[in-house]
N, C-alpha and C positions, 0 to 999 in steps of 0.2 A: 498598430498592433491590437490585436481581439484582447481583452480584457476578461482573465481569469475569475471567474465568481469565487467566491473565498465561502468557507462553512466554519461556521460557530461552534466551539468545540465546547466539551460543559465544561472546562474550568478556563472560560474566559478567552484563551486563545483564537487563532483563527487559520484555516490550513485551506490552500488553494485546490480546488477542486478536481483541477487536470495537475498531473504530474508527470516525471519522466522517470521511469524504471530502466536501474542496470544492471539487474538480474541476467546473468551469465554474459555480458563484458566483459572480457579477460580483462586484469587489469592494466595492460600494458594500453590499451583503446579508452580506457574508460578517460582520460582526461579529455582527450579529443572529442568523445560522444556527448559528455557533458557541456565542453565549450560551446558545441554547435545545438546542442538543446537550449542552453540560455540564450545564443545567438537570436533561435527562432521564439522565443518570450516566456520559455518554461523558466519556473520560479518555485518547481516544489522537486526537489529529486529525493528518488527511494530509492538508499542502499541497504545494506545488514554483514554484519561481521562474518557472517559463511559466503558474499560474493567474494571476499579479499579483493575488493577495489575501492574500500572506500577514501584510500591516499587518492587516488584518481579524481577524486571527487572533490575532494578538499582543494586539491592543485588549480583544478579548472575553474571551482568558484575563487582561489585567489588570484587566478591570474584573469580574470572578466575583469571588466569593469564596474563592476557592481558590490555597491560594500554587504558585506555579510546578513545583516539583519534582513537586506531584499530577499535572500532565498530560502526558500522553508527547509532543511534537510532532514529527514526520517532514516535513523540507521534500526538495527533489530541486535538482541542480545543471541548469540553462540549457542548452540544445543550443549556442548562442551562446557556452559559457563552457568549452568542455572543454581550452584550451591551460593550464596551469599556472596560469601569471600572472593569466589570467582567471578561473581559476576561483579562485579564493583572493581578487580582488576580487568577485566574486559572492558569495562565502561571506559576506566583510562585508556585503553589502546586507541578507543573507539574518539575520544576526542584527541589522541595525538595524531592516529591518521589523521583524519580529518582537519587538524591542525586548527580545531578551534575550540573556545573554553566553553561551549554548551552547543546541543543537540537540539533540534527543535521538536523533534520527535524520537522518542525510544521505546522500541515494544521488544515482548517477550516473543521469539520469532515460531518458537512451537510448544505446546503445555507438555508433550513428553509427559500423560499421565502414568503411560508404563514405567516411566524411568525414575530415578532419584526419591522413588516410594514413594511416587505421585503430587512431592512435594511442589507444585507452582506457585503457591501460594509467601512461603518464604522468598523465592525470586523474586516476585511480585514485590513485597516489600522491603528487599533492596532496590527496584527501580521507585519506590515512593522514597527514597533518600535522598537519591539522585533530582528527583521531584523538590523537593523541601529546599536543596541549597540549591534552586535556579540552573544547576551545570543539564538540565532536562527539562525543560520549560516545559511539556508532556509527556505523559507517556500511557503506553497503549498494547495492546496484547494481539497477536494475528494467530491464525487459526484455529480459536479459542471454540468449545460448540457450547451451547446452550447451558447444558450440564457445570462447563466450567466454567462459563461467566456467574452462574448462579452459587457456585462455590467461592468462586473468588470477591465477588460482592456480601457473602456471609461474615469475610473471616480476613477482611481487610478496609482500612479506611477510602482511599481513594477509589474511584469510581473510572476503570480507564478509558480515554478520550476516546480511541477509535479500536475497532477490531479490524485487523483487514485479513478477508476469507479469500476463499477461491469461490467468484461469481462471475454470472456471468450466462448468456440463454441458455443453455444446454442446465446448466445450473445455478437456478434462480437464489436458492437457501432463503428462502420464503421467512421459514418461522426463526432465522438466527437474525434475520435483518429488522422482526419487525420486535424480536426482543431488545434488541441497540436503540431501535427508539423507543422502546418504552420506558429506556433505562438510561437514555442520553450520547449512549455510544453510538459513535458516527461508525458505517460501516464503508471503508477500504476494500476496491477489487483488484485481486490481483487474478493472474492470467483472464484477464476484459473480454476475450474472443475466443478464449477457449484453445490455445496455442493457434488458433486460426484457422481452426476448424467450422466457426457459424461462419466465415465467408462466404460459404459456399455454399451456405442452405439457403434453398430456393427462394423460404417466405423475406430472408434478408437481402439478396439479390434484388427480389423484386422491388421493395420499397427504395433500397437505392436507385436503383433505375427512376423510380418514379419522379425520388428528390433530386436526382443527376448528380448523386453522390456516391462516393466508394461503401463500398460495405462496409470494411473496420469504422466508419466515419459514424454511419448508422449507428452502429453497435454503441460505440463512443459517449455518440449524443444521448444512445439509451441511458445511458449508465450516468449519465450526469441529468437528466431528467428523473430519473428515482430517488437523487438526492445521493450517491454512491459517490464516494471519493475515486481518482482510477488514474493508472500511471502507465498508459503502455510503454513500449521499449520498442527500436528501433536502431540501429545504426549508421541508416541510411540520410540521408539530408530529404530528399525528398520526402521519405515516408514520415521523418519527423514533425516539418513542415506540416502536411496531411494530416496526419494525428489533429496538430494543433485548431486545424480550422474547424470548428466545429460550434462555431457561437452565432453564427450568422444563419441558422435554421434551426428548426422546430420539429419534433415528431407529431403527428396528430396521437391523441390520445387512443384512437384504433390502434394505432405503430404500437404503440409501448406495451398492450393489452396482446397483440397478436408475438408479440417477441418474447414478451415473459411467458405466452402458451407453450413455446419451444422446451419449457422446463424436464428434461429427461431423469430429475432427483440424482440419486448416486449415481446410475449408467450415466449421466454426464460429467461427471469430476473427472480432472485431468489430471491432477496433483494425487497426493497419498490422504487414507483419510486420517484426521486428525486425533482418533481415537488409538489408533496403532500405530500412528507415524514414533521412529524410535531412532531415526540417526543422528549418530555421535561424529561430529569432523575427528578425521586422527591427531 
């Protein structure tokens, strides 16, 4: 089995590099998708309380064979649940699906500066409670921008572990990744390939071909060469498998310089931007 490099998170922990996303697995699939991701050696899965699969998740890792502490789980708190009180009942749901008594990871799934009078900051320190009594060994904020990591560093004690953005070649986010290291935050990509749209540009093609590898593979190894945590999703046995292999090759330092050129700023974002994202689950 290829051997997951694991990254040092700033308070001590440690979170596996390559992970497996079940971002839009209905849940009725997600146990199976799950099962056959630890099958093939994934040990980090990212869910959040707006897939509604994290029971799926919880099922799969108890019925492996693997005792719990082997896999990292990352769930996200509800756009629904950012007042205190809600969110700390959230949190309970979120470890009874899941049907275990700590999270290895819990972020704020969107800051919603529009919403709740731009409150994130109180959320924020409902998940440092969560934090304190172990039931959240970390926690972490995702599609936070610049702006609000620098707010929320102002005007709270904890410092969060990771942010995970939408990155990715089409969209580098340069200056939000190279604030996470200046400030310890590890930076999480989510959509890695751009819904799978750099497949198929030319300059990523080509260096597949060169290395006799798939494109997503490419991409992959980019993203774990910059130091990016990254979790694609797949349902497929094969593609997940795929995904996986990715430790046994190298980019030339040309590769990684000519794929981050790819960078098209906002015309590349796939997602909504995080300043005016505002949904509420009903």
């Amino acid at each position: 089995m290829n051997t997951v490099p694991m990254i040092r998170l700033n308070d001590g922990h440690s979170i596996p590099q390559l992970g497996f996303g079940v971002f839009q697995i209905p849940s009725a699939a997600t146990e199976q998708a799950v099962g056959r991701a630890l099958d093939v050696g994934y040990r980090h899965i990212d869910t959040a309380e707006m897939y509604a699969n994290e029971r799926g998740v919880g099922r799969a890792v108890r019925a492996s064979e693997l005792d719990r502490a082997d896999v990292f789980i990352t769930s996200k708190l509800s756009n629904g649940a950012h007042r205190p009180d809600d969110a700390r009942r959230a949190f309970e749901r979120t470890l009874s699906e899941l049907g275990s008594r700590y999270v290895d990871l819990f972020l704020i799934h969107w800051p919603l500066p529009t919403l709740y009078d731009g409150d994130f900051v109180s959320t924020w320190q409902a998940l440092e409670e969560f934090h304190r009594d172990g039931r959240a060994r970390s926690i972490g904020v995702s599609n936070f921008t610049v702006e609000h990591l620098e707010r929320l560093l102002a005007e709270s004690d904890v410092v969060p572990a990771v942010n995970q953005i939408e990155l990715h070649p089409y969209l580098v986010n340069a200056e939000l990744r190279e604030y996470g290291e200046e400030h310890g935050i590890a930076t999480e990509a989510w959509s890695p390939i751009a819904q799978g749209a750099v497949l198929d540009d030319p300059v990523i093609v080509a260096i597949a071909r060169r290395l006799g590898r798939k494109p997503a593979q490419v991409v992959l190894r980019w993203h774990l060469e910059r130091g990016s945590i990254v979790f694609p999703k797949s349902t497929t046995p094969a593609r997940m498998a795929e995904n996986f292999a990715i430790f046994d090759f190298q980019l030339a330092p040309d590769d990684i310089e000519t794929i981050a050129a790819l960078d098209r700023g906002e015309d590349g974002r796939t997602g909504p931007n995080p300043d005016a994202f505002a949904h509420v689950p009903a």
